[in-house]
C-alpha positions in Angstrom: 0.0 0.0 0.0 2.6 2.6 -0.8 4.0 2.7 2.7 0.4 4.0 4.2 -0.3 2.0 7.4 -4.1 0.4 7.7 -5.9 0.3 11.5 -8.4 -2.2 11.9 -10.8 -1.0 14.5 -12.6 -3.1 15.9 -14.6 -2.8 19.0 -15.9 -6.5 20.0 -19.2 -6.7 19.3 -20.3 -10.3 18.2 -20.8 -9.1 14.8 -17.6 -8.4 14.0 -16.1 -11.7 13.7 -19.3 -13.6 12.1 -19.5 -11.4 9.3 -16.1 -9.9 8.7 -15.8 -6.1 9.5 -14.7 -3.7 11.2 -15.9 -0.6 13.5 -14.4 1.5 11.4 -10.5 1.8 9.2 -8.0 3.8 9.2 -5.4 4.1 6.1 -3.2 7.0 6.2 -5.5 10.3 7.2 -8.8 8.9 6.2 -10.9 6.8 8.1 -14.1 5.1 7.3 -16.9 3.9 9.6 -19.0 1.1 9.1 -23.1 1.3 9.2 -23.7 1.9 13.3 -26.8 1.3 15.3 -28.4 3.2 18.2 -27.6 0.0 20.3 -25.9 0.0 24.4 -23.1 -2.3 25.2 -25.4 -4.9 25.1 -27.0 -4.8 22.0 -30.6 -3.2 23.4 -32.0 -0.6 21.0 -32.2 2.6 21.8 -34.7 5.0 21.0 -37.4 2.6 19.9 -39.6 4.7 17.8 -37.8 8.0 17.9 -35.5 8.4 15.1 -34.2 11.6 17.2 -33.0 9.4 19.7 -31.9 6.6 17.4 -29.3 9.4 16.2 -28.0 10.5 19.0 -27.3 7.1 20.3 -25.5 6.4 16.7 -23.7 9.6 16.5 -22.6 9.0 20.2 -21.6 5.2 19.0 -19.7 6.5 16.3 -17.8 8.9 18.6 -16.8 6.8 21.2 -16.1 3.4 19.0 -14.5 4.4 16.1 -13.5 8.2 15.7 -12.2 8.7 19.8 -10.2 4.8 18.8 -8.7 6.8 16.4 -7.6 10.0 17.1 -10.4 11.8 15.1 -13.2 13.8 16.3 -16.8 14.7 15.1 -15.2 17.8 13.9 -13.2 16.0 11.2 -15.8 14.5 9.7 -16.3 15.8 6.3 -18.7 13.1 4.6 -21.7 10.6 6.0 
Protein backbone atom coordinates (compact mmCIF):
# COMPACT_ATOMS: atom_id res chain seq x y z
CA UNK A 1 0.00 0.00 0.00
CA UNK A 2 2.62 2.58 -0.77
CA UNK A 3 4.04 2.74 2.67
CA UNK A 4 0.38 4.00 4.21
CA UNK A 5 -0.27 2.05 7.42
CA UNK A 6 -4.09 0.40 7.73
CA UNK A 7 -5.85 0.34 11.48
CA UNK A 8 -8.38 -2.19 11.89
CA UNK A 9 -10.81 -0.97 14.52
CA UNK A 10 -12.61 -3.12 15.89
CA UNK A 11 -14.64 -2.79 19.02
CA UNK A 12 -15.86 -6.54 20.03
CA UNK A 13 -19.25 -6.74 19.31
CA UNK A 14 -20.27 -10.32 18.17
CA UNK A 15 -20.83 -9.13 14.81
CA UNK A 16 -17.64 -8.42 13.98
CA UNK A 17 -16.13 -11.66 13.72
CA UNK A 18 -19.27 -13.62 12.14
CA UNK A 19 -19.53 -11.42 9.33
CA UNK A 20 -16.09 -9.87 8.73
CA UNK A 21 -15.79 -6.11 9.52
CA UNK A 22 -14.68 -3.65 11.22
CA UNK A 23 -15.94 -0.57 13.47
CA UNK A 24 -14.39 1.55 11.44
CA UNK A 25 -10.46 1.81 9.15
CA UNK A 26 -8.05 3.85 9.16
CA UNK A 27 -5.44 4.09 6.12
CA UNK A 28 -3.24 6.99 6.17
CA UNK A 29 -5.48 10.32 7.17
CA UNK A 30 -8.76 8.87 6.25
CA UNK A 31 -10.92 6.84 8.10
CA UNK A 32 -14.06 5.11 7.25
CA UNK A 33 -16.91 3.87 9.58
CA UNK A 34 -19.03 1.12 9.14
CA UNK A 35 -23.12 1.27 9.19
CA UNK A 36 -23.71 1.95 13.33
CA UNK A 37 -26.85 1.33 15.27
CA UNK A 38 -28.45 3.23 18.17
CA UNK A 39 -27.59 0.02 20.32
CA UNK A 40 -25.86 0.00 24.42
CA UNK A 41 -23.06 -2.26 25.18
CA UNK A 42 -25.40 -4.85 25.06
CA UNK A 43 -27.05 -4.75 22.01
CA UNK A 44 -30.59 -3.24 23.44
CA UNK A 45 -32.00 -0.64 21.03
CA UNK A 46 -32.20 2.60 21.82
CA UNK A 47 -34.70 5.00 21.01
CA UNK A 48 -37.44 2.64 19.85
CA UNK A 49 -39.58 4.70 17.81
CA UNK A 50 -37.81 7.97 17.85
CA UNK A 51 -35.48 8.45 15.13
CA UNK A 52 -34.17 11.62 17.24
CA UNK A 53 -32.95 9.37 19.68
CA UNK A 54 -31.91 6.62 17.43
CA UNK A 55 -29.35 9.36 16.17
CA UNK A 56 -27.96 10.53 19.03
CA UNK A 57 -27.28 7.12 20.25
CA UNK A 58 -25.53 6.37 16.71
CA UNK A 59 -23.66 9.62 16.47
CA UNK A 60 -22.59 9.01 20.18
CA UNK A 61 -21.60 5.19 19.00
CA UNK A 62 -19.70 6.49 16.31
CA UNK A 63 -17.81 8.85 18.58
CA UNK A 64 -16.76 6.84 21.25
CA UNK A 65 -16.10 3.36 18.97
CA UNK A 66 -14.54 4.37 16.10
CA UNK A 67 -13.55 8.21 15.73
CA UNK A 68 -12.24 8.67 19.82
CA UNK A 69 -10.25 4.79 18.79
CA UNK A 70 -8.65 6.84 16.40
CA UNK A 71 -7.59 9.96 17.06
CA UNK A 72 -10.44 11.79 15.12
CA UNK A 73 -13.17 13.83 16.26
CA UNK A 74 -16.78 14.73 15.10
CA UNK A 75 -15.24 17.83 13.89
CA UNK A 76 -13.23 15.97 11.23
CA UNK A 77 -15.80 14.47 9.71
CA UNK A 78 -16.32 15.79 6.27
CA UNK A 79 -18.70 13.14 4.64
CA UNK A 80 -21.74 10.56 6.02
Amino acid sequence: MNGVKRINIDTGTKWEPIVGYSRAVRIGAHVYVSGTTATDGEGNIIGHCNPYLQTVKAIGNIEAAALQRTGATLNDVVRT
